[in-house]
Each structure stands twice: as structure tokens, then as C-alpha cells.
Phi, psi and omega in degrees: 000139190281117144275144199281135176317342179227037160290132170253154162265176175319158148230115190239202213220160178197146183218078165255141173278134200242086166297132192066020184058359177294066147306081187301319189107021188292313195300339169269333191288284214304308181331292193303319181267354129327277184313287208306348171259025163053034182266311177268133150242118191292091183304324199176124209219086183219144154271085184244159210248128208228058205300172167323297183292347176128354186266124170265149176211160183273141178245129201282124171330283242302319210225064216300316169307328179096334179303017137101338171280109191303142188236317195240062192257014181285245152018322160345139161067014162285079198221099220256334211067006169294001189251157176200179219305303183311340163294304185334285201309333175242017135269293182332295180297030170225005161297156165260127147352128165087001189243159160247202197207098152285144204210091201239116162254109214242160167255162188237073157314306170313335173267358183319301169289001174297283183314302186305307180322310137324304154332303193299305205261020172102348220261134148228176204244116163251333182213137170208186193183197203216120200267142193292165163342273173307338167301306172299322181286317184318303157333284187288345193271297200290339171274352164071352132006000000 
């Protein structure tokens, strides 16, 4: 099946917490190696911050540490404009004081001929999500699996 160039796959959304601010980057090398194998694509890769007293702020990719060094610049200029302050401010707010946030809007590049296929045949995406984690393990525990 041809895909048409300007066919989307889902697009979803992730808000992980970096408690204490403790990033290792594992989670950006798997991220890099998702694009690079053209499963994912990355709308919008932004960071913020929940100080102690409680004030929030956007934290810049390039100098993810504050050292003055550029650090993350794969990922630079990842910026569709779906996010605008107010998201920032309720990811922030679901944060604990003294933590940050990566804040990932991504494409499901692997469902693309999935969707178009749908598509074709009359078929749409009225909904999708996601089941949380603990919910899910919770599940597969009580279900003994």
C-alpha cells in the first residue's frame, strides 16, 4: 500500500517525573533509538521544573544541567507548538516540589499504514489512551499471569 506523505500515525503524549531532579539519559538513548528506527517521531520534547517553593519554570533542551554546556541538542528545534504555557503549568503541577518533567509529544510512526488502512476503508480513530502502569501490573498480578 503507497503511503500518502501526509498521513499521521497516533499521536500521544507523556509526562515523566524526574524526582530530585535525578536524570540519568538512559531514557533519552532508548527515546533516540525509537526515532532512529522510524518507529517514533518527535513533536515536542520540552522540560520543566517545580522548585522546592513551588515555582515553576521551562527548562532549555540544549543545557538540560544549567552548566553552561550544551547537552541535548539531538532533540533541539523538536517544536510542533501543541504545547503552550498551560500545559507546561499542569505538568508542572503534578509534580513534587524540588522535581522536573520531560514533556514528550510523539508520533506512532509504525501505525501510519495501520491508520491509512483505516482510513481507506472508511474507518477512524475516535479514541485512544493509555492503561497507567500500576493499574496495569495490578491487573496481570490479580489476573495471575
Amino acid at each position: 500500500m503507497a503511503q500518502d506523505p501526509e498521513a499521521l500515525g497516533p499521536v500521544g503524549f507523556l509526562v515523566v517525573e524526574f524526582p530530585g531532579n535525578k536524570m540519568t539519559g538512559d531514557g533519552l538513548l532508548a527515546l533516540v533509538d525509537l526515532v532512529d528506527l522510524g518507529l517514533i517521531r518527535v513533536l515536542d520534547l520540552e522540560f520543566v521544573m517545580r522548585d522546592a517553593d513551588g515555582t515553576i519554570h521551562m527548562i532549555e533542551l540544549a543545557d538540560i544541567d544549567g552548566d553552561g554546556d550544551l547537552d541535548l541538542t539531538i532533540f533541539e528545534g523538536a517544536f510542533s507548538g501543541l504545547l503552550d504555557e498551560t500545559d507546561h503549568a499542569e505538568a508542572a503541577s503534578a509534580l513534587e516540589p524540588g522535581s522536573s518533567a520531560a514533556v514528550l509529544i510523539y508520533e506512532n510512526r509504525w501505525a501510519v499504514p495501520f491508520v491509512q488502512g483505516l482510513r481507506n476503508s472508511g474507518g477512524q480513530v475516535v479514541a485512544a489512551g493509555f492503561i497507567p502502569h500500576d493499574d496495569l501490573v495490578a491487573s496481570i498480578d490479580a489476573a495471575g499471569l
